[in-house]
N, CA, C and O atoms as a CHARMM CRD file, in Angstrom:
* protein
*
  312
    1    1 UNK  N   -220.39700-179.50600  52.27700 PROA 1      0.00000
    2    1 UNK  CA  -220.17300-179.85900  50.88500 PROA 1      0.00000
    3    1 UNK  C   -219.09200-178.94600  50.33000 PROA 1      0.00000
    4    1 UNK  O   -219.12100-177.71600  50.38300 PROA 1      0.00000
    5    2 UNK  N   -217.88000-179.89100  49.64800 PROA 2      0.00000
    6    2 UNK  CA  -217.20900-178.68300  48.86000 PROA 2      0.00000
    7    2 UNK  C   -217.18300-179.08000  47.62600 PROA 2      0.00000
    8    2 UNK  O   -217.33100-180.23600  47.23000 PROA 2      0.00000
    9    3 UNK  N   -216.95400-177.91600  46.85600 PROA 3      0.00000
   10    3 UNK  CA  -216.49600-178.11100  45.93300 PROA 3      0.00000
   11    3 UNK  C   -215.20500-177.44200  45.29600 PROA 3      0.00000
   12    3 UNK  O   -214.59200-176.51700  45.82900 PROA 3      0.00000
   13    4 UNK  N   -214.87500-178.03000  44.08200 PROA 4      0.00000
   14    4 UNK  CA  -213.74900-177.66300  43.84500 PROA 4      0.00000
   15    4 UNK  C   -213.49000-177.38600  42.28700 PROA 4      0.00000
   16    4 UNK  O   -214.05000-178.27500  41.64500 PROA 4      0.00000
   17    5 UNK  N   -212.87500-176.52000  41.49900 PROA 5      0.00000
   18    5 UNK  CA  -213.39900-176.08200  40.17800 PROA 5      0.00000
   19    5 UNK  C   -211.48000-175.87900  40.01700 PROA 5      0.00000
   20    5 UNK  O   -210.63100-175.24600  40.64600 PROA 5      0.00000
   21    6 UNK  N   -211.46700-176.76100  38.87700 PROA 6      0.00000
   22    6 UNK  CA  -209.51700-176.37800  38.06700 PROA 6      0.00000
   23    6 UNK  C   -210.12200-175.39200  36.72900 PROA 6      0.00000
   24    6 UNK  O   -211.16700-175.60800  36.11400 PROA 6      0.00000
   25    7 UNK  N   -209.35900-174.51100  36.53800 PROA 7      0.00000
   26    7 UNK  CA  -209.02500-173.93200  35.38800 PROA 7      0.00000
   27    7 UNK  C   -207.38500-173.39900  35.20000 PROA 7      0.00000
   28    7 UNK  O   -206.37800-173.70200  35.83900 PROA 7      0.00000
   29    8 UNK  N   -207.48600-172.92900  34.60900 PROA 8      0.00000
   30    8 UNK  CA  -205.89500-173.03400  33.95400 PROA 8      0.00000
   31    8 UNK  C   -205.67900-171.37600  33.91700 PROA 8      0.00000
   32    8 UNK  O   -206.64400-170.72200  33.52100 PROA 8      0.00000
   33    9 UNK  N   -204.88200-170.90600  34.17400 PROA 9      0.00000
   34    9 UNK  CA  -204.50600-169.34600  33.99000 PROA 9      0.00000
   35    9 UNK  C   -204.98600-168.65900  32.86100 PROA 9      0.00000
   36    9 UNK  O   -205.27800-167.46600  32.95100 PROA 9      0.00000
   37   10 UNK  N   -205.10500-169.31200  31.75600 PROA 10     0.00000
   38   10 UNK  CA  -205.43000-168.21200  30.63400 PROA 10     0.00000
   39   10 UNK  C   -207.23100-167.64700  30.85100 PROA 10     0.00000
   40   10 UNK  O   -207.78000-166.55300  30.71600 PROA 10     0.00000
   41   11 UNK  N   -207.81200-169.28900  31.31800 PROA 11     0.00000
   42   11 UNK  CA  -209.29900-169.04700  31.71700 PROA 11     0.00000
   43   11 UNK  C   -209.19100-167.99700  33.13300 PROA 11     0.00000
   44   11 UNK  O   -210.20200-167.34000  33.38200 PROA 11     0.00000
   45   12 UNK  N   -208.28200-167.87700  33.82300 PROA 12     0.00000
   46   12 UNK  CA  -208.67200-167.16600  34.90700 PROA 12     0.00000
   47   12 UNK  C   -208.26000-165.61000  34.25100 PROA 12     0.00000
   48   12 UNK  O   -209.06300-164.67700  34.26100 PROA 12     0.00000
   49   13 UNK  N   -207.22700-165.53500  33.83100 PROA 13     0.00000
   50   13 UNK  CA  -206.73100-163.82700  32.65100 PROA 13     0.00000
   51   13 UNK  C   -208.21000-163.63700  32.14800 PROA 13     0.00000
   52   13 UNK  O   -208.89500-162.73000  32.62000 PROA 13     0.00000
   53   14 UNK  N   -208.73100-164.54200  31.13300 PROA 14     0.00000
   54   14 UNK  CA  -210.17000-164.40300  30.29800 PROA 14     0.00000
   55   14 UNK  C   -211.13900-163.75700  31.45400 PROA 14     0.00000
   56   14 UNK  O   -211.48800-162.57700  31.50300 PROA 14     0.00000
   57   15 UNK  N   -211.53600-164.91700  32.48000 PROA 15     0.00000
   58   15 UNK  CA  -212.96600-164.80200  33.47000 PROA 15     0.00000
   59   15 UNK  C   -212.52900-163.24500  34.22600 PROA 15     0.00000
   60   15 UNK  O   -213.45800-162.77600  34.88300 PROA 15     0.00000
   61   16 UNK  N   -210.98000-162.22700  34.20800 PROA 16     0.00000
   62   16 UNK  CA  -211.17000-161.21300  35.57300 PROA 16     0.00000
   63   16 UNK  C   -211.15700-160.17800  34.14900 PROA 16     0.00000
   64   16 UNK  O   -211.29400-159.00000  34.47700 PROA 16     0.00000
   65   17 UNK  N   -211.03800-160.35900  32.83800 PROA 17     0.00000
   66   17 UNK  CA  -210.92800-159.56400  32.08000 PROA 17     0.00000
   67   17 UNK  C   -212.61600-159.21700  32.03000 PROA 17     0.00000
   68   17 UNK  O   -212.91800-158.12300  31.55300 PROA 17     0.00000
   69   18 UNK  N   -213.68400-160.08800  32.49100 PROA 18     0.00000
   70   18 UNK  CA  -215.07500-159.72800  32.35900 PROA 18     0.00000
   71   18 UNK  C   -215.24700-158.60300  33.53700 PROA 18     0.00000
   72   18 UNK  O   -215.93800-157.61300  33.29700 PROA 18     0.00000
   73   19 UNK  N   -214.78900-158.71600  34.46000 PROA 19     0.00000
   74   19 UNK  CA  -215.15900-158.32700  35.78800 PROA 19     0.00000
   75   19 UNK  C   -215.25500-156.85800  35.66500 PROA 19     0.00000
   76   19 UNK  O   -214.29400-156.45500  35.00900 PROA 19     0.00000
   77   20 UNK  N   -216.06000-155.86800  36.05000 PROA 20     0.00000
   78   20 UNK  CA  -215.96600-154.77800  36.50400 PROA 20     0.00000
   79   20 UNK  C   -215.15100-154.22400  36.86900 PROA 20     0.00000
   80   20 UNK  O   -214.53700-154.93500  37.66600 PROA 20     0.00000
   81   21 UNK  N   -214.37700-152.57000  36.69400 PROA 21     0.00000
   82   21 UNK  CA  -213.33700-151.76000  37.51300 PROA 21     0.00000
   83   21 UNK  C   -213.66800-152.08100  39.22300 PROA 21     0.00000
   84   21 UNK  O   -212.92800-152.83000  39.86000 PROA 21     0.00000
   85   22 UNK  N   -214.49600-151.62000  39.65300 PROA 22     0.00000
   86   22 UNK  CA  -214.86500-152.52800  40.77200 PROA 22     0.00000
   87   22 UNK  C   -214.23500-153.48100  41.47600 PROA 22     0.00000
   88   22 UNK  O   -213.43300-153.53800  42.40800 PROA 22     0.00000
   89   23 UNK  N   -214.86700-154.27000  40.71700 PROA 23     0.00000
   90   23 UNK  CA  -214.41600-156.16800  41.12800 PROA 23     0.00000
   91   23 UNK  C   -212.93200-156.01800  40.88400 PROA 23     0.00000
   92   23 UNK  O   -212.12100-156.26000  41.77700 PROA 23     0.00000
   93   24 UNK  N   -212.62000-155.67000  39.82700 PROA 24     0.00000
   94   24 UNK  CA  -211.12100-155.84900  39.77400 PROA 24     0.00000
   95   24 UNK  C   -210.28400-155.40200  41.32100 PROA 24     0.00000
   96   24 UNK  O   -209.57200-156.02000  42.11300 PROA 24     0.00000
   97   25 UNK  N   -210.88100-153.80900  41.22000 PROA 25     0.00000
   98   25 UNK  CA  -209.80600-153.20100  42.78200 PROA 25     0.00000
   99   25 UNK  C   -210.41700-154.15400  43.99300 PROA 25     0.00000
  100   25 UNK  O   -209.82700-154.17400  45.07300 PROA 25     0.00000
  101   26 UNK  N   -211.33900-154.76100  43.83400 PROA 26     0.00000
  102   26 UNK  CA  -211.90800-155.72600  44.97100 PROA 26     0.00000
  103   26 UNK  C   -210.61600-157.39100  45.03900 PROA 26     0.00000
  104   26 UNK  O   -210.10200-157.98000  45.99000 PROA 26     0.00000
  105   27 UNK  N   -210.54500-157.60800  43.48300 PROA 27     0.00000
  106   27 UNK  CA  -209.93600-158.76600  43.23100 PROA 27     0.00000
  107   27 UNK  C   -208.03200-157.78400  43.96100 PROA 27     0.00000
  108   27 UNK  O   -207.23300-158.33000  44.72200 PROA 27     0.00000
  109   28 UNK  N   -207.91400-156.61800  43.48000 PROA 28     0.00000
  110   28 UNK  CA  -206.28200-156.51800  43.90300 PROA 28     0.00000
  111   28 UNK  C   -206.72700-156.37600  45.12700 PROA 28     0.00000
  112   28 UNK  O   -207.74500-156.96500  44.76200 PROA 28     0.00000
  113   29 UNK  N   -206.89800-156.19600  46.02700 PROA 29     0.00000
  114   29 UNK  CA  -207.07500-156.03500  47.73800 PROA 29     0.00000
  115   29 UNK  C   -207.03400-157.24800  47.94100 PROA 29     0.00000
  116   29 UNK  O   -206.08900-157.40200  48.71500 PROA 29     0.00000
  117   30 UNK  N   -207.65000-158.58000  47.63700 PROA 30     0.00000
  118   30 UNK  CA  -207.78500-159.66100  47.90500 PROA 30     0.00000
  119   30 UNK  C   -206.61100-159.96900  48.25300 PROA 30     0.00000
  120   30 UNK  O   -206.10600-160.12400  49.36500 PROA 30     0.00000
  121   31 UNK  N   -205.93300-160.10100  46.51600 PROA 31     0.00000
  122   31 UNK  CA  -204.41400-160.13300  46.33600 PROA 31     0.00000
  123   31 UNK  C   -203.28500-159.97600  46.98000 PROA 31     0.00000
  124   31 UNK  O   -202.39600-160.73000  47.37500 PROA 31     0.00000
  125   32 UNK  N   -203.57000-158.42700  47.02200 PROA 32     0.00000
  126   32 UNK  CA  -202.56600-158.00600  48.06600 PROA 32     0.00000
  127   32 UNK  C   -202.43600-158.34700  49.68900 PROA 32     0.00000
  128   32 UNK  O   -201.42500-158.02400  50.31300 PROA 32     0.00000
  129   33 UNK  N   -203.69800-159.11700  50.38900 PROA 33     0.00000
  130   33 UNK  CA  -204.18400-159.13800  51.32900 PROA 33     0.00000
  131   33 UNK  C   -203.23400-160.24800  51.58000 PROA 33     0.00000
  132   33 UNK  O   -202.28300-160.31100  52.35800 PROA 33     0.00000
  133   34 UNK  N   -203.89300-161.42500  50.42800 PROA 34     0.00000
  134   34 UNK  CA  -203.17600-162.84700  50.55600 PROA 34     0.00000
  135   34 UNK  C   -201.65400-162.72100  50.33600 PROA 34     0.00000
  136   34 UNK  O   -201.06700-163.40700  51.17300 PROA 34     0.00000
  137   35 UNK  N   -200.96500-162.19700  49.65100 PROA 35     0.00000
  138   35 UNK  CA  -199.97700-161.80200  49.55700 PROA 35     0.00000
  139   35 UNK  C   -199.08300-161.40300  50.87800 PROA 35     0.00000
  140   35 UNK  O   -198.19000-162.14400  51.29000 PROA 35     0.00000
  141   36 UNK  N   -199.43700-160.08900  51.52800 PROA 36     0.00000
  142   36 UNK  CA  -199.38300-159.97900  52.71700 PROA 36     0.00000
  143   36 UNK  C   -198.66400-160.75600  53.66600 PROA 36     0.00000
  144   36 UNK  O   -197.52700-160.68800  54.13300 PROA 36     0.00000
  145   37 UNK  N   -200.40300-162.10700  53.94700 PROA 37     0.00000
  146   37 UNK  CA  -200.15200-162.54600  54.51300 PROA 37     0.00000
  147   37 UNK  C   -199.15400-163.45200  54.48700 PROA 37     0.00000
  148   37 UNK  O   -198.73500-163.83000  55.58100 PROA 37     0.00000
  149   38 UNK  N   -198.67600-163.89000  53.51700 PROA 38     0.00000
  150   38 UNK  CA  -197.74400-165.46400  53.07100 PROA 38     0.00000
  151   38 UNK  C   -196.27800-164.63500  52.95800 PROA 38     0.00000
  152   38 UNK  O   -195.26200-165.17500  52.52200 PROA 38     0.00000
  153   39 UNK  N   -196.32300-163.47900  53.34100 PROA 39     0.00000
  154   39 UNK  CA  -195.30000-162.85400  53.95400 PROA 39     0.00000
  155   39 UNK  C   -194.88500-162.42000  55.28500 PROA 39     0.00000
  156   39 UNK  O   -193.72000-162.25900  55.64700 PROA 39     0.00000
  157   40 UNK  N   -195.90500-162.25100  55.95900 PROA 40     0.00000
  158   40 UNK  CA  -196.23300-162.06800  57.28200 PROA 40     0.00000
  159   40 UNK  C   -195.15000-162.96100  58.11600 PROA 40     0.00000
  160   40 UNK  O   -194.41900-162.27100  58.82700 PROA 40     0.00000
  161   41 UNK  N   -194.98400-163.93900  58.14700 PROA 41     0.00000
  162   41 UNK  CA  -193.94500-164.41800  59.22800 PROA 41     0.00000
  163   41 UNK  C   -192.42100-164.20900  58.73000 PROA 41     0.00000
  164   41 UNK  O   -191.47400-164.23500  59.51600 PROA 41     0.00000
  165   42 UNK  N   -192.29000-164.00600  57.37900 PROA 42     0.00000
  166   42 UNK  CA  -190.75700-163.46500  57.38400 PROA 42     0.00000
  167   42 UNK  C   -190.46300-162.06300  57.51900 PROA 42     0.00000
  168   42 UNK  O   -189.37900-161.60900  57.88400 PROA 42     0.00000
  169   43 UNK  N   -191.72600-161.24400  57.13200 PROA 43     0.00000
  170   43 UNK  CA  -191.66900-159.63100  57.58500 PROA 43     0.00000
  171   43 UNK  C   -191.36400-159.40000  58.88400 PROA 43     0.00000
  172   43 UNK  O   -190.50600-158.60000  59.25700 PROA 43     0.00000
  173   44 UNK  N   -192.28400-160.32200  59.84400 PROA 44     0.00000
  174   44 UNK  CA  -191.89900-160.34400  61.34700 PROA 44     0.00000
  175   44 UNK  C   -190.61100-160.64500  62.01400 PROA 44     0.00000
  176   44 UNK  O   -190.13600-160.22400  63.06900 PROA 44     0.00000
  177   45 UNK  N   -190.06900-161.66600  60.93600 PROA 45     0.00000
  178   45 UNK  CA  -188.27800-162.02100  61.30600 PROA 45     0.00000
  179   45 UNK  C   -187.78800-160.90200  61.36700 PROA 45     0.00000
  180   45 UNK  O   -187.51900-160.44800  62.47900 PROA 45     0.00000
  181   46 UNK  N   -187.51100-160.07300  60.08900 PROA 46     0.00000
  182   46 UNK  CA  -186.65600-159.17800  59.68400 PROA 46     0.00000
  183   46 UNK  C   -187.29800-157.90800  60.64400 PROA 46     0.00000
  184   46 UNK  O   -186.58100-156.91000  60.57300 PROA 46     0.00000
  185   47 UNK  N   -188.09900-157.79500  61.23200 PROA 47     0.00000
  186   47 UNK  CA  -188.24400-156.79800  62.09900 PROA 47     0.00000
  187   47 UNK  C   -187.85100-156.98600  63.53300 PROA 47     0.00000
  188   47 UNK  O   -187.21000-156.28300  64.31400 PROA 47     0.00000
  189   48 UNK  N   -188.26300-157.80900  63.60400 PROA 48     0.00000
  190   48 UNK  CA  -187.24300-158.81000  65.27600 PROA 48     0.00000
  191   48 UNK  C   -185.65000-158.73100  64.91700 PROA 48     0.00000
  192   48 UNK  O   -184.85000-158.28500  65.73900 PROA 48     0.00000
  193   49 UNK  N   -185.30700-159.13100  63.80900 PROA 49     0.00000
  194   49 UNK  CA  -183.51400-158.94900  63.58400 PROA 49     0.00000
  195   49 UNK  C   -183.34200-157.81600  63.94100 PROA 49     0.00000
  196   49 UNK  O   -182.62700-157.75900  64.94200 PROA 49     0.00000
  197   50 UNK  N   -183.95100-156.09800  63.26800 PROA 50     0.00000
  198   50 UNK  CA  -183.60400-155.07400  63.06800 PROA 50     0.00000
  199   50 UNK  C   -183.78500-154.14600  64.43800 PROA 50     0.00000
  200   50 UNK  O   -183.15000-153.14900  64.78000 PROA 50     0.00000
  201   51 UNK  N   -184.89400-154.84300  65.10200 PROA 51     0.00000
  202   51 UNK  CA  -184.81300-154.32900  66.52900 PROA 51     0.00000
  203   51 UNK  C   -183.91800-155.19100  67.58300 PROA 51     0.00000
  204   51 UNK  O   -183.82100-154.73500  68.72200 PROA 51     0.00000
  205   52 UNK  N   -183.46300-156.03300  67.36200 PROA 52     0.00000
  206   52 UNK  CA  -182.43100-156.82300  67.98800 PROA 52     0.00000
  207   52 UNK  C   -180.94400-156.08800  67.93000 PROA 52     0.00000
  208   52 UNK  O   -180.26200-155.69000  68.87400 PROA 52     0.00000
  209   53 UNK  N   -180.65500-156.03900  66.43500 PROA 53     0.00000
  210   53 UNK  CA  -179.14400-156.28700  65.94600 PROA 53     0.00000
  211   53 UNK  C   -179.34200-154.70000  65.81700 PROA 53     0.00000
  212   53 UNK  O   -178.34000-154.06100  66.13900 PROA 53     0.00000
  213   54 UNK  N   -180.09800-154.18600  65.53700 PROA 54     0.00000
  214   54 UNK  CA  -180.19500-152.80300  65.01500 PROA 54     0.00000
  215   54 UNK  C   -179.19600-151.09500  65.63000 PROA 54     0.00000
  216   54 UNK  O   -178.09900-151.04900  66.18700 PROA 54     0.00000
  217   55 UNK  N   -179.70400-150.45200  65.41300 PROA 55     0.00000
  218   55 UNK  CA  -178.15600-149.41200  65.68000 PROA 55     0.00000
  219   55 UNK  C   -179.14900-148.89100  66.89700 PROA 55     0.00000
  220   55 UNK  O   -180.37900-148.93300  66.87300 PROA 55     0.00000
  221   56 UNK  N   -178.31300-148.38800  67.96800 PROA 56     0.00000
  222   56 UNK  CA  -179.13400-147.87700  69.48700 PROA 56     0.00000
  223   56 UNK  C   -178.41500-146.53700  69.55200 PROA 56     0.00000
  224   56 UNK  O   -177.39700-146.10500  69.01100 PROA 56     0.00000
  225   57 UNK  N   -179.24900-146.06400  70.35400 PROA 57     0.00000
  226   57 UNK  CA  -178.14900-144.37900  70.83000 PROA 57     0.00000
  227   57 UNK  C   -177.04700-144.52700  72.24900 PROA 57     0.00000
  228   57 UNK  O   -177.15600-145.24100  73.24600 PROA 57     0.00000
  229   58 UNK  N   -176.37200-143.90200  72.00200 PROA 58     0.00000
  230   58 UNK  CA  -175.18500-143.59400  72.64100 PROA 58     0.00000
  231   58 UNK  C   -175.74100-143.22700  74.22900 PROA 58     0.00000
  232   58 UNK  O   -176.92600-142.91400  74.11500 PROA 58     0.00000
  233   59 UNK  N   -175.44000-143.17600  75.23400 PROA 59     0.00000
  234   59 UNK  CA  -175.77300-142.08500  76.56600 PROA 59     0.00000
  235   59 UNK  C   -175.69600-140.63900  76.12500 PROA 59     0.00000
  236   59 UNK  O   -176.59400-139.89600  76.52100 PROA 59     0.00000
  237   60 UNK  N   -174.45800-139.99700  75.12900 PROA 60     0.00000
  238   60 UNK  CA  -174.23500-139.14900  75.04100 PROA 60     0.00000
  239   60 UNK  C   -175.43600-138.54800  74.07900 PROA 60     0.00000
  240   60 UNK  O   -176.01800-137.47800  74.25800 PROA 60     0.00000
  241   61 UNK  N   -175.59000-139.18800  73.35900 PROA 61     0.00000
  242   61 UNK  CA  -176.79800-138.86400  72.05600 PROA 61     0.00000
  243   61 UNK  C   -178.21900-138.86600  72.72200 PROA 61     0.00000
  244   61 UNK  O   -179.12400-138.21800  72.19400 PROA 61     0.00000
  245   62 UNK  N   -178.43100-139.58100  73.87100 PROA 62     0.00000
  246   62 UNK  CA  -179.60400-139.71400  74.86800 PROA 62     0.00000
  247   62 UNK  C   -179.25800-138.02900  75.81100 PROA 62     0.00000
  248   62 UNK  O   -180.34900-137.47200  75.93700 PROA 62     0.00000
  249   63 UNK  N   -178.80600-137.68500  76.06200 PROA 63     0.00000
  250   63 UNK  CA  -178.55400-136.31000  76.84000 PROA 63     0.00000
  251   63 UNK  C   -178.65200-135.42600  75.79700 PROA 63     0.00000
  252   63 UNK  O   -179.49500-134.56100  76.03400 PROA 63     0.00000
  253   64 UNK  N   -178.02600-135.29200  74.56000 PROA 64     0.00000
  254   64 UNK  CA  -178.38600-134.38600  74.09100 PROA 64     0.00000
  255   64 UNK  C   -180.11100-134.22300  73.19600 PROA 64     0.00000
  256   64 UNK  O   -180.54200-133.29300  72.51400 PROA 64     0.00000
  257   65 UNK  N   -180.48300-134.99600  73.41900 PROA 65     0.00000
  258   65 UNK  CA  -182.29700-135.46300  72.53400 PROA 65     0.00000
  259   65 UNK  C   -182.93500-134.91400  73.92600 PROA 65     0.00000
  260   65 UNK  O   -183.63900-133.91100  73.81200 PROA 65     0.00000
  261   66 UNK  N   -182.75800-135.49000  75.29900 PROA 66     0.00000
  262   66 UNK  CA  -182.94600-134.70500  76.09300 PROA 66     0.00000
  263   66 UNK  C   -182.88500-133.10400  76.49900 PROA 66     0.00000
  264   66 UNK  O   -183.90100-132.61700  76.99400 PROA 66     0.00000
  265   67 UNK  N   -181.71900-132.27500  76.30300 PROA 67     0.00000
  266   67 UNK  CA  -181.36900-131.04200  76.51600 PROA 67     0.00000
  267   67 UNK  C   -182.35200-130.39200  75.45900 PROA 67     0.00000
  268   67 UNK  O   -183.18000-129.55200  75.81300 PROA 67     0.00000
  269   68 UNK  N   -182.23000-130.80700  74.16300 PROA 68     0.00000
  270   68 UNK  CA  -183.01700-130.48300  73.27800 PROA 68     0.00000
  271   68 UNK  C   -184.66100-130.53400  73.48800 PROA 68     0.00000
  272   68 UNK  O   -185.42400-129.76200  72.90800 PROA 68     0.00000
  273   69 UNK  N   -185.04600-131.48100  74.33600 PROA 69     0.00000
  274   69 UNK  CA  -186.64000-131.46500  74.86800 PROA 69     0.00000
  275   69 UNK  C   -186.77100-130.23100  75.67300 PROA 69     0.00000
  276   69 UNK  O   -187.61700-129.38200  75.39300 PROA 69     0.00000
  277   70 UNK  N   -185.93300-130.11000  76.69100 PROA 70     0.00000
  278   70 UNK  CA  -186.33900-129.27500  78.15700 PROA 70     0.00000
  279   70 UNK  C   -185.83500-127.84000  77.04500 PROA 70     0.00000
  280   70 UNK  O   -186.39700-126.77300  77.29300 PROA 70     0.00000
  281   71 UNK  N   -184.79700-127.86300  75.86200 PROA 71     0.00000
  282   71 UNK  CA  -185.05000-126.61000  75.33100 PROA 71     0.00000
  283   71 UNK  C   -186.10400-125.97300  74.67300 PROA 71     0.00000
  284   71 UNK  O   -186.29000-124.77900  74.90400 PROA 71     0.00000
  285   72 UNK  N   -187.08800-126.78900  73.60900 PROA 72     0.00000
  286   72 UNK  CA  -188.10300-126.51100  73.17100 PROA 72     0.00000
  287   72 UNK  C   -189.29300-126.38800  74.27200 PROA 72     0.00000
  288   72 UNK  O   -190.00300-125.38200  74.28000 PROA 72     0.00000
  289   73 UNK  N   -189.47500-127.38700  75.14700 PROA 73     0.00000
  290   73 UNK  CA  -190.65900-127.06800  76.49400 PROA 73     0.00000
  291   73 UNK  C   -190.55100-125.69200  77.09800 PROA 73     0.00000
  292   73 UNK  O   -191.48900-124.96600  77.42700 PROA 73     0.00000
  293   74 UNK  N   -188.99600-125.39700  77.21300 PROA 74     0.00000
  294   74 UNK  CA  -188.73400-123.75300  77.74600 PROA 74     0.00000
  295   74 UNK  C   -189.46500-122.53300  76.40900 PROA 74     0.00000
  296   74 UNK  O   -190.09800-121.49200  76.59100 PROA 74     0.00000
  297   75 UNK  N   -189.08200-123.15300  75.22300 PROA 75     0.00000
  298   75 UNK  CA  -189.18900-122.14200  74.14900 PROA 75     0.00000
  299   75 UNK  C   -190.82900-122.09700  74.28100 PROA 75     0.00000
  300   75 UNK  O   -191.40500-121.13900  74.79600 PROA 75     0.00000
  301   76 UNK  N   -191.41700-123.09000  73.82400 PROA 76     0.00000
  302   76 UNK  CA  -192.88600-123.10700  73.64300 PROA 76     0.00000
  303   76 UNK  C   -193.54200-122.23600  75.01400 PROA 76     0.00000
  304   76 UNK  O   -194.53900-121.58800  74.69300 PROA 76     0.00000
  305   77 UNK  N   -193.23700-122.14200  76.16100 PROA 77     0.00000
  306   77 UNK  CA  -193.66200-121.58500  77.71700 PROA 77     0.00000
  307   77 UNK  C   -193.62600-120.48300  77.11200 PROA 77     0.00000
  308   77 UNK  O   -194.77700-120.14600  76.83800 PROA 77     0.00000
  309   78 UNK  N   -192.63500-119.51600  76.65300 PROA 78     0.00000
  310   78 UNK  CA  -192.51000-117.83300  76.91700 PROA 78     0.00000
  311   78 UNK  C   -193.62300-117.59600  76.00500 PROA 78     0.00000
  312   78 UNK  O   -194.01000-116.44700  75.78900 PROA 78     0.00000
């Protein structure tokens, strides 16, 4: 069985203005949840672009992030 209930925005402003501090941070989590989600597949684009198209390191910039490891592993030993 469903049902189904219309009201109009000002009744829904009125009905969360009753609600408890509570309910309310219960009602924004909801929110934000659904929100989220109905973003969720273009957030995922733009993170696939940015690891795609995105800026990479050099060989040279990879040797020195390296030299810099085996220097701190030496420092931390003594």
């Amino acid at each position: 069985m469903e049902t189904s209930v219309h009201i109009g925005f000002e009744q829904l402003k009125h009905l969360l203005l009753q609600l408890s501090p509570d309910e309310i941070a219960d009602v924004k989590i909801f929110l934000d949840d659904l929100q989220r989600a109905k973003k969720g597949p273009e957030n995922k684009k733009k993170l696939e672009e940015l690891l795609l198209n995105g800026p990479t390191l050099s060989e040279d910039e990879l040797a020195r992030i390296e030299e810099a490891r085996k220097s701190i592993d030496q420092w931390g030993k003594k």
